[in-house]
N, C-alpha and C positions, 0 to 999 in steps of 0.2 A: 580429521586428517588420518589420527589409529586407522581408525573403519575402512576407508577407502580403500588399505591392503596395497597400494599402488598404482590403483587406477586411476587415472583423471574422469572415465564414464563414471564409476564411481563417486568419485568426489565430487560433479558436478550434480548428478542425482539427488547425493545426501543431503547437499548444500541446498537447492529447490528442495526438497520436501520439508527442511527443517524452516525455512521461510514461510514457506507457502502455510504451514500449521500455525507457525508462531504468529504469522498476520492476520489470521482467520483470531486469535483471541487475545491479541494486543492491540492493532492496526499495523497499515503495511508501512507508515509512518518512522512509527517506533520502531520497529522490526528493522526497517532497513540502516536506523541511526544504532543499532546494535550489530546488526550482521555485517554491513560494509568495511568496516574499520576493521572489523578481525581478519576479512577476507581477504583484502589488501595485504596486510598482514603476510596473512599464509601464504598469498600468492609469492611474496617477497622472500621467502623464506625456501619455497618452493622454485622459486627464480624461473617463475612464467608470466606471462602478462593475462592481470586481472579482469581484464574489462571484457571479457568473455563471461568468468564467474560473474561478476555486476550486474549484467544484461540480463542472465538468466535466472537471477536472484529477483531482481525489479519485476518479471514477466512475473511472475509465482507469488510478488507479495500483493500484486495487484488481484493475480484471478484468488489466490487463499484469503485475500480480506476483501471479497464479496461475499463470502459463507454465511458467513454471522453479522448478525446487526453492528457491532462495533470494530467489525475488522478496516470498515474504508467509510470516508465518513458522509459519502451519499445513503449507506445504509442509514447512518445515524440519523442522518436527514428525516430519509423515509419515514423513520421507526418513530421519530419524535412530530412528525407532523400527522401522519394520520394513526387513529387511536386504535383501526383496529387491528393493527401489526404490532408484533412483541418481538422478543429476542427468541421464544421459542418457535415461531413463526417463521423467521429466517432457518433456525435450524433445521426445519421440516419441510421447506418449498426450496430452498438454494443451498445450501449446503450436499446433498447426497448429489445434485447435477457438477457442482465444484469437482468436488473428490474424485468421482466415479470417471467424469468426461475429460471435463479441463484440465485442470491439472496433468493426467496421464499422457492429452493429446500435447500439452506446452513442454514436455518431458522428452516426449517424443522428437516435438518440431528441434528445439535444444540439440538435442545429441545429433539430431542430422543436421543441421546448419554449420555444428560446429565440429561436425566428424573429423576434420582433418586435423585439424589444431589438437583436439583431445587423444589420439592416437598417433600423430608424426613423433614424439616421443617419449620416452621413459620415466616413470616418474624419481627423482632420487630418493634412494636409499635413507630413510630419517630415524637419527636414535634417538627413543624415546627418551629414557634420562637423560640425553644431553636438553631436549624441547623440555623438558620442564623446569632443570635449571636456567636455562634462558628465559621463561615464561614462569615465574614463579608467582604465586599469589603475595606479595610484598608488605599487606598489612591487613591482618586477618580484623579487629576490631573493627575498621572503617568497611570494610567489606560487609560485616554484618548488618551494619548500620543503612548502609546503601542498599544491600538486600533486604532488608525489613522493610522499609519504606517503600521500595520499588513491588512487594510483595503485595502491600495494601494498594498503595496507588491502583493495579490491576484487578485487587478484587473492589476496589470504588469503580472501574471501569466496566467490571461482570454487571455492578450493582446500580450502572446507572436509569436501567424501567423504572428504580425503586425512590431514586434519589431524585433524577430527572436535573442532573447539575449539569454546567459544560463540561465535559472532560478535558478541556483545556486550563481549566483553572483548578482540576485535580492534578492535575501534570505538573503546573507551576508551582504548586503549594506542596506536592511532597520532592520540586528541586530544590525550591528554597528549605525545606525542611534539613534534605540529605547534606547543601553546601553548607548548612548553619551549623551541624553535628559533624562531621568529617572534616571544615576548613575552615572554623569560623575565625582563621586569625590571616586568610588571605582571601578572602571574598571575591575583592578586585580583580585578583589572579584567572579565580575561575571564570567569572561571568567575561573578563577579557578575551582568554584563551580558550575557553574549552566551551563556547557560544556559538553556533553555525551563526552569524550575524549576516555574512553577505546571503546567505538562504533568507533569511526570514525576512530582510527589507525585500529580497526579491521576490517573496510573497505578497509582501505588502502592495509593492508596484502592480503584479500582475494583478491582486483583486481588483485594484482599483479600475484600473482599463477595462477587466470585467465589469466591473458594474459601470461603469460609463457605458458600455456596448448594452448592457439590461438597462439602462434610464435612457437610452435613443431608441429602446425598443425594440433591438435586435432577437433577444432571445425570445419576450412575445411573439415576436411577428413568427420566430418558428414555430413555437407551441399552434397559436390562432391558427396558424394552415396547415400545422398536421389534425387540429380537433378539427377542422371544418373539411378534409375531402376523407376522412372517416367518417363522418356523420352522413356521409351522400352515398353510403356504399349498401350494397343489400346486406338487409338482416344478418341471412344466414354467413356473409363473409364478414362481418364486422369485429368479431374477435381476433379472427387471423391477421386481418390487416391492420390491427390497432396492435397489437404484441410485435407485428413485423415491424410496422414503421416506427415504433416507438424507443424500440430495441436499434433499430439500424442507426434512426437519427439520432439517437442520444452516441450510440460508439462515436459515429462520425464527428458530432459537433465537441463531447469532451474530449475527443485527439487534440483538439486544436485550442478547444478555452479549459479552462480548468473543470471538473466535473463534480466541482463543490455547488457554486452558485450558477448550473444550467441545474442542478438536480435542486435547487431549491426552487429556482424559474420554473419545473417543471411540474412539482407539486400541485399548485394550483389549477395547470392543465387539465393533468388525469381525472382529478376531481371534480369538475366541471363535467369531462368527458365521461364520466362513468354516472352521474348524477342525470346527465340528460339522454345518455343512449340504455336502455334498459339490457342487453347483452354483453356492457362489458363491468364485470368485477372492477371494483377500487385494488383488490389485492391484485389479481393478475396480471392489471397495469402497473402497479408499481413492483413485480417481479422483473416485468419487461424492461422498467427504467433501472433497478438495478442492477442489474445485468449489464444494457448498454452504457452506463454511465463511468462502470467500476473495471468492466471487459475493455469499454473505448480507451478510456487512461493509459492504455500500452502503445498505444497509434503513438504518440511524441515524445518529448521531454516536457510538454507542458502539459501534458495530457491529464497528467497525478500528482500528488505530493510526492508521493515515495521517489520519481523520476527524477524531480530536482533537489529534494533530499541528498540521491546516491550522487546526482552528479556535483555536489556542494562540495561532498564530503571527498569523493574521487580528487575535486581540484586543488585541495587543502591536504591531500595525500601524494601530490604531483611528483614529489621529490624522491618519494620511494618507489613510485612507479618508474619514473626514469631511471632510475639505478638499475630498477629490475629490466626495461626493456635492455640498459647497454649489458648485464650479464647474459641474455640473449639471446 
């Protein structure tokens, strides 16, 4: 907020890039279960309405966690099903088109969408000492403790090629670790209140309708006819067309289902496809897929985790955004 100097171009800049980087080596997940809440926040404090910052926060931690294998977790998919992808592998085929293209072009589209909003006016005038006695760090031991732990957890996420664990069950074991050392004499408290609960059942529903839509054979029946009118195309097009389609039909189809279990759905495809057409790489199909899968995830709110993440956390912050829209 310092940085920005005043601007809201500014600050919305700062705001995607510090996402966009931090989901490229957290996930866009996490990323967004830390950025959102502050951003509210500031928004509040700044007395504009958030949901501009949000949007272009959620655009950014979706394209910065395709970079890396652990940033979005069709990577992770990818990376753990076929053997000859690694994490240095992402960093050297998708990562430098992230940075260099997307990112800058989603930077771009941002500021012009939102041109009016961001310059109709002023931003106020903030004293610094007055913001950090209102924002004070309130208890530096328990801080530390939640930083150590939060410190590892991330490097067991750098280290998962080595470990080959879920990182979901690295995430659960260093919260139970942090609630057990910082609260352990209100546990209840936490896991009550400070739990996205209506998020994660609404995960739960939405897998399950997915994979009811994969066991009627929906997402087969895509895979099967995009491998079958690639395979009838000439030679010399058959790379083109299989990176095109691959890429187009994965955006399109994770806008709409989630692009966890189409990019598992679609492992199997590539592989098959790339086993029996001699011109097309295992790797450059699954650059194509994620790409589309991780790019697609911006089409909806159902597109990504991080989409209904923000808008979880957005509905559970209702009360300071309406304050801030009647300050106004």
């Amino acid at each position: 907020l310092m940085a920005s100097k005043g601007s809201f171009n500014r600050l919305i800049v700062l705001l995607c890039l510090l996402t966009a980087v931090a989901s490229a080596f957290l996930d866009n997940v996490t990323t967004m279960l830390l950025v959102a809440p502050v951003t509210i926040d500031m928004c509040d404090i700044l007395q504009v309405d958030p949901r501009p910052y949000l949007i272009a926060e959620v655009l950014l931690s979706n394209i910065g966690g395709t970079a890396t294998l652990i940033g979005d977790p069709p990577n992770l998919i990818i990376g753990s099903s076929i053997a000859d992808i690694g994490f240095v592998d992402f960093i050297v085929n998708i990562l430098p088109a992230i940075f260099l293209f997307c990112i800058p072009a989603a930077l771009a589209l941002v500021l012009w969408i939102y041109r009016y909003y961001l310059t109709s006016s002023s931003m106020k005038v903030l004293d610094t000492q007055i913001l950090k006695k209102t924002y004070p760090i309130y208890d530096q031991p328990r801080l530390m403790i939640a930083g150590t732990v939060t410190f590892f957890v991330i490097i067991l996420f750098f280290l998962h090629p080595v470990h080959h664990k879920d990182t979901a069950w690295i995430a659960l074991i260093g919260a139970l670790i942090t609630i057990a050392f910082t609260n352990p004499h209100d546990v209840q408290d936490a896991l009550r209140n400070h739990v996205e609960w209506d998020t994660l059942l609404f995960f739960a529903g939405l897998f399950v309708l997915v994979e009811v839509c994969a066991a009627l054979g929906l997402l087969s029946f895509i895979g099967e006819a995009l491998a079958g009118y690639i395979a009838k195309q000439d030679e010399d097009s058959q790379l083109a067309i299989a990176i095109t389609l691959i890429m187009w039909v994965s955006a399109i189809t994770s806008a709409f289902l989630d692009n966890i279990p189409y990019t598992a759905t679609m492992i199997p495809v590539i592989q098959i496809l790339s086993s029996s057409v001699d011109t097309l790489p295992l790797p450059t199909l699954a650059w194509s897929l994620s790409f589309g899968a991780c790019l697609g995830g911006n089409g909806t709110l159902l597109g990504a985790s991080a989409n209904i993440v923000t808008a979880g956390i957005s509905t559970n912050k209702e009360i300071g955004r309406a304050s801030c829209r009647e300050r106004v």
